[in-house]
C-alpha positions in Angstrom: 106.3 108.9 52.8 103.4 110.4 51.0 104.2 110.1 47.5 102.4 107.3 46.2 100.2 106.3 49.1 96.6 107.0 48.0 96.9 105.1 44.4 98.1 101.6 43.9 101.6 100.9 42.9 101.5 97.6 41.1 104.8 96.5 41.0 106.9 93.2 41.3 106.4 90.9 44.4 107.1 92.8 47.5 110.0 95.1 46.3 108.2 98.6 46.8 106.8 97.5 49.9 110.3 96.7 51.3 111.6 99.9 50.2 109.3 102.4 51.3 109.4 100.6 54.7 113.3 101.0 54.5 114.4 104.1 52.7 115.6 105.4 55.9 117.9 102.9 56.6 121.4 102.6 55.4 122.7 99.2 53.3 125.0 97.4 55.0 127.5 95.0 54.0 128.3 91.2 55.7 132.0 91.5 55.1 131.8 94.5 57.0 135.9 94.3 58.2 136.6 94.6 54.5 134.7 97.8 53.9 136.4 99.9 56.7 135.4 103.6 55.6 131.8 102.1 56.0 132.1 101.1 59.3 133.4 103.6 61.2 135.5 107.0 60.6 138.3 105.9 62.3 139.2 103.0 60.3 140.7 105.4 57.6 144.3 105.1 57.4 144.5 102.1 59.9 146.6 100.2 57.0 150.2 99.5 57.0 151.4 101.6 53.9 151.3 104.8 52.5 147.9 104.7 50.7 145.1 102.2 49.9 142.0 102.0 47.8 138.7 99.5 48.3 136.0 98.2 46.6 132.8 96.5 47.9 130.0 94.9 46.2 126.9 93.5 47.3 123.8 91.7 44.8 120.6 90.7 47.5 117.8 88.4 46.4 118.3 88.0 42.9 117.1 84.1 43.0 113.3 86.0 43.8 113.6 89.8 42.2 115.3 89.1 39.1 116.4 91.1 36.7 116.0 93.7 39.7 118.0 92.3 42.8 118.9 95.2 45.3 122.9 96.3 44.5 125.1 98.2 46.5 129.0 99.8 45.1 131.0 101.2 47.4 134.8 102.8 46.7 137.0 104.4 48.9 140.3 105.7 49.0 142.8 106.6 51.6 146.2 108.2 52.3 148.1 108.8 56.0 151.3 111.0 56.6 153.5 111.2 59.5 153.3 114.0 61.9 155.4 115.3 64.1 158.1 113.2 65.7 156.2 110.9 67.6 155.3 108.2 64.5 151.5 109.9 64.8 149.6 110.2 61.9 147.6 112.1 59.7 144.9 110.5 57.3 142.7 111.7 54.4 140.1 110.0 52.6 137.7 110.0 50.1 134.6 107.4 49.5 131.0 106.5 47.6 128.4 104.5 47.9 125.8 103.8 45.3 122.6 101.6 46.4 119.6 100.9 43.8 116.8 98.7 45.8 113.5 97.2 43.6 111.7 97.7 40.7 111.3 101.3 41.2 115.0 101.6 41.5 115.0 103.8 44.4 118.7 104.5 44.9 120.5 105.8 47.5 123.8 108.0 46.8 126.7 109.1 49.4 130.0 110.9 48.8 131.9 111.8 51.6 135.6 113.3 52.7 137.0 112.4 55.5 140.5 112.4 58.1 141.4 110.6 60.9 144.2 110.9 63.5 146.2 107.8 65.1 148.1 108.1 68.1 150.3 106.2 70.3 149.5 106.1 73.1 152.2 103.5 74.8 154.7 100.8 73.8 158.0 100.0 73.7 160.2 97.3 73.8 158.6 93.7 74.9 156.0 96.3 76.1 152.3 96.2 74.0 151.6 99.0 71.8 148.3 101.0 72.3 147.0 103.2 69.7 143.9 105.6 69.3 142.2 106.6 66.2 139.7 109.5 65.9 138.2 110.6 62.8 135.2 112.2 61.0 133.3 111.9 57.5 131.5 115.1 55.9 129.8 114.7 52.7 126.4 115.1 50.2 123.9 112.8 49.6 120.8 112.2 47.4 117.9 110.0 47.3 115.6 109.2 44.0 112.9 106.8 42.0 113.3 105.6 38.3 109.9 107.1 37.6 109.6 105.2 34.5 109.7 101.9 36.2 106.5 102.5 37.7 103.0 102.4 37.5 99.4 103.4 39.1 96.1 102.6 38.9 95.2 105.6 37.0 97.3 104.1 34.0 95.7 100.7 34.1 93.4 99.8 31.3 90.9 97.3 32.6 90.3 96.0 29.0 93.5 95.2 28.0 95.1 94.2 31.9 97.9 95.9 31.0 99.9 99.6 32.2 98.7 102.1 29.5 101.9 104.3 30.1 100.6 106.7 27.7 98.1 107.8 30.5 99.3 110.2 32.8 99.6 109.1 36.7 98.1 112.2 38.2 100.7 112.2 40.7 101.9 115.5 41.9 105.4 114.5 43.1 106.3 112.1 40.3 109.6 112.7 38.9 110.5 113.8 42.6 114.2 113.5 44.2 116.0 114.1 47.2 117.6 117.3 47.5 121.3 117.0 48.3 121.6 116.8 51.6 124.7 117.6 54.2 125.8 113.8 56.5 128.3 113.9 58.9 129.4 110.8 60.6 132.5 110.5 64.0 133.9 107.5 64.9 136.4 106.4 67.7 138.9 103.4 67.7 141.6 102.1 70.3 143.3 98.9 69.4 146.6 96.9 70.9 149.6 94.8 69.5 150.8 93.0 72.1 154.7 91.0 72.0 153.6 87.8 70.5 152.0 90.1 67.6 148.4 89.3 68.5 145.9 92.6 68.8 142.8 93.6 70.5 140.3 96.3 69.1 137.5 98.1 70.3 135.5 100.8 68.8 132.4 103.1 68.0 130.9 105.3 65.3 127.6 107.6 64.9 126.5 108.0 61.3 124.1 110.9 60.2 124.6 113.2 63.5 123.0 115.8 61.9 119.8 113.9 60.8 119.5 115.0 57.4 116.5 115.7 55.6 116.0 113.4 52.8 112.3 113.5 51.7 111.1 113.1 48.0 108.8 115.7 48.4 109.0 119.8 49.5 107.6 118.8 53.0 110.8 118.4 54.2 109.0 115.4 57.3 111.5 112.4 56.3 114.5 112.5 58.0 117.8 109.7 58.2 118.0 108.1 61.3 121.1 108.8 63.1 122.8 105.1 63.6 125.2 104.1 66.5 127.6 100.8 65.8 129.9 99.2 68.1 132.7 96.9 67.0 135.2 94.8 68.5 137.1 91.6 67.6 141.2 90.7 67.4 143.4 88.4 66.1 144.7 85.5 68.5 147.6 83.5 66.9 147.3 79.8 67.1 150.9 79.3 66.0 153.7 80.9 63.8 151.0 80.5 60.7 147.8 80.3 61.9 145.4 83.1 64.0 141.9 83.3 64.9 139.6 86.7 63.5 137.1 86.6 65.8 134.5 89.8 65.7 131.0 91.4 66.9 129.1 94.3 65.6 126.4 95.6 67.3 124.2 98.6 65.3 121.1 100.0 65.8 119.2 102.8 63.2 115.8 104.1 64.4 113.8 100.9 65.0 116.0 98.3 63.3 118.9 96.9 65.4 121.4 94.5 64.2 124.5 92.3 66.0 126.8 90.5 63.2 128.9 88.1 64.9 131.8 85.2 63.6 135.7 84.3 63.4 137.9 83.8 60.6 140.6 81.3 60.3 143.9 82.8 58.8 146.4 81.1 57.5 149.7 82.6 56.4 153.2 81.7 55.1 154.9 84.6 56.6 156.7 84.6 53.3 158.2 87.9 52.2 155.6 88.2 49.3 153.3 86.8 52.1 150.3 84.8 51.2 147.8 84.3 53.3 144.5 82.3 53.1 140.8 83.2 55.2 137.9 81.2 55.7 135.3 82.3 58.2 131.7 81.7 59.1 129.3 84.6 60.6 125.9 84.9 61.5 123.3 87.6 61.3 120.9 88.5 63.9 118.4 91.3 63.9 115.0 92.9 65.5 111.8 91.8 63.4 110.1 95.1 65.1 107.1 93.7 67.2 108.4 90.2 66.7 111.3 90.2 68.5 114.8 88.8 67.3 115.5 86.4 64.9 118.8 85.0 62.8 118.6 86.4 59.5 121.5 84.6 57.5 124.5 82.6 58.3 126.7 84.2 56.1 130.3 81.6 54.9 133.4 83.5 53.7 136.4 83.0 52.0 139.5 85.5 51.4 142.9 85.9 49.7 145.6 87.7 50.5 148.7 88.4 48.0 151.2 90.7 49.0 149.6 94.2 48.7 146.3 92.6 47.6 143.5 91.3 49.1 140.3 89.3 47.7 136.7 88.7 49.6 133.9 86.2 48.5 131.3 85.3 50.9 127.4 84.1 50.8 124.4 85.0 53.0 122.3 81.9 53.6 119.5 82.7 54.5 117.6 81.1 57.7 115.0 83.1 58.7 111.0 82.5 57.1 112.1 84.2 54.0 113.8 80.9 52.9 109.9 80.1 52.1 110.7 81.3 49.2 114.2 82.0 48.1 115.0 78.8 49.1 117.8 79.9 51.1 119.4 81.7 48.4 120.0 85.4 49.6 123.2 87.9 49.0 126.5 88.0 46.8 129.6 89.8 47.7 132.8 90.7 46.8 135.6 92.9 48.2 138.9 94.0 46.5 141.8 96.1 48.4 145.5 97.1 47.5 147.7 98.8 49.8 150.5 100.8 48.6 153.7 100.1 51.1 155.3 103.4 52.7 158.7 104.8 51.7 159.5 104.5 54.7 158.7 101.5 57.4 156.2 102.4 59.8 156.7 102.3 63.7 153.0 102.1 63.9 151.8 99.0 63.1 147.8 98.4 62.7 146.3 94.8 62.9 144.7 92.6 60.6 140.6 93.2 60.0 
């Protein structure tokens, strides 16, 4: 970007730094099976019930950038009809994201509507059941800077070593944002359900297709990186209350290329108002550009499910050098999702994320 590189930015720690070296990147969450219309496309409507709505929440670093820790909010909500005769189905959603990274708050906003199909493909009696989920995500977004949190040379007086922020910054793009921009994202899924009710999945999404231009400035040179992701895990039933989550996904965004890999251990009562308990470690291993790979966090997870409801906590550790000096102290999350059941009881079944 060329906004602010010929003055000084003085701003806290490395914060700016990071996000100027980033803004073309997308945030990501580590409980990414609980933000599905994040992940890929066709994960909308692959719930059993009629309609559902999440919430994700993620707080990085705030043990070294407090007050100012980088935040992401995401919401999404999603419906599915029947069509035709053949149990298929229609889906419709609608979701946002809101991410604010650094002092100089540069935030990162995303609406999008979207529709997936499911499809059986084959099953029947004591045969497994094979579904197929396309879908597609068109929407705005917009990128900006809190101007007023920031700073340059021009405005420091060397008497006082202090800002003067009644000085002007000279800078002909301050104040600048994004223009809204047009992001459209495809995904595919194909999952199984075999006899003894234990499932398979396998899937694939490209986010930003159409490379949108995102650039702070008129010179229209900054463009999103188109990212590929790859996902695939299962659930593998140990007993009548008891499965294995194992999962993998594999992403890569212009230079940056990350594989998140674990399992979580469910427990369940198979109660009518079931209640069902998680607990899952995962690990986080990405490129360090020239430096080659390195694990970035182990990330430990625990999760509640009650009835329609269910209820995420988990906690990056962090592993790599950067434990220097947040002393292993790294992200937050939270994730919150209610189905609503179906008037009817649906022949297609989905598996457990």
């Amino acid at each position: 970007m060329k906004i602010i590189t010929k003055p000084i930015l003085f701003t806290l720690l490395f914060t700016t730094q990071f996000l100027f070296t980033s803004q073309a990147q997308d945030p990501r969450f580590s409980q990414y099976f609980a933000s599905p219309w994040n992940l890929s496309p066709a994960m909308t409507g692959l719930f059993n019930g009629s309609w559902r709505a999440t919430f994700n929440y993620r707080d990085q670093w705030g043990s070294i950038i407090s007050p100012v820790p980088f935040r992401t909010y995401s919401a999404a909500y999603e419906y599915r009809i029947p069509v035709g005769f053949q149990n298929d189905y229609a889906t419709f959603g609608l979701g946002a994201m809101h991410d604010e990274a650094g002092t100089a708050r540069f935030a990162q906003n995303k609406v999008h509507l979207g529709g997936a199909f499911l499809k059986q493909l084959a099953g029947g009696r004591r045969q497994a059941d094979h579904y197929l989920s396309a879908g597609a995500q068109l929407g705005f977004g917009q990128h900006s800077i809190d101007w007023s949190k920031v700073w340059f040379s021009r405005q420091f007086d060397s008497g006082t070593e202090t800002p003067d922020f009644s000085l002007s910054s000279d800078e002909p793009n301050a104040n600048a944002q994004s223009k809204a921009w047009l992001d459209f994202n495809a995904g595919l899924l194909w999952y199984v359900i075999f006899e003894n009710e234990g499932t398979l999945y396998l899937g694939g999404a490209m986010h930003h297709l159409n490379k949108p231009t995102i650039s702070l400035i008129e010179d229209d040179n900054e463009t999103m990186y188109s990212r590929w992701s790859a996902h695939a895990g299962g659930e593998f039933p140990l007993n009548d209350n008891v499965s294995l989550l194992p999962a993998a996904l594999v992403m890569r965004q212009g230079p940056a290329f990350e594989t998140d890999l674990g399992v979580n251990l469910r427990y369940s009562n198979n109660d009518y108002n079931e209640l069902a308990l998680r607990a899952g470690v995962w690990t986080r291993v990405g490129n360090k550009l020239d430096q080659g790979f390195q694990t970035d966090a182990v990330t430990v997870v625990g999760m509640v499910e009650l009835n329609r409801w269910m209820l995420g906590l988990s906690y990056d550790i962090t592993v790599s050098k950067l434990v220097q000096a947040n002393n292993s102290r790294g992200a937050f999350e939270i994730s919150l999702s209610y189905y609503h059941p179906g008037e009817r009881k649906s022949k297609v079944r989905c598996p457990n994320f």
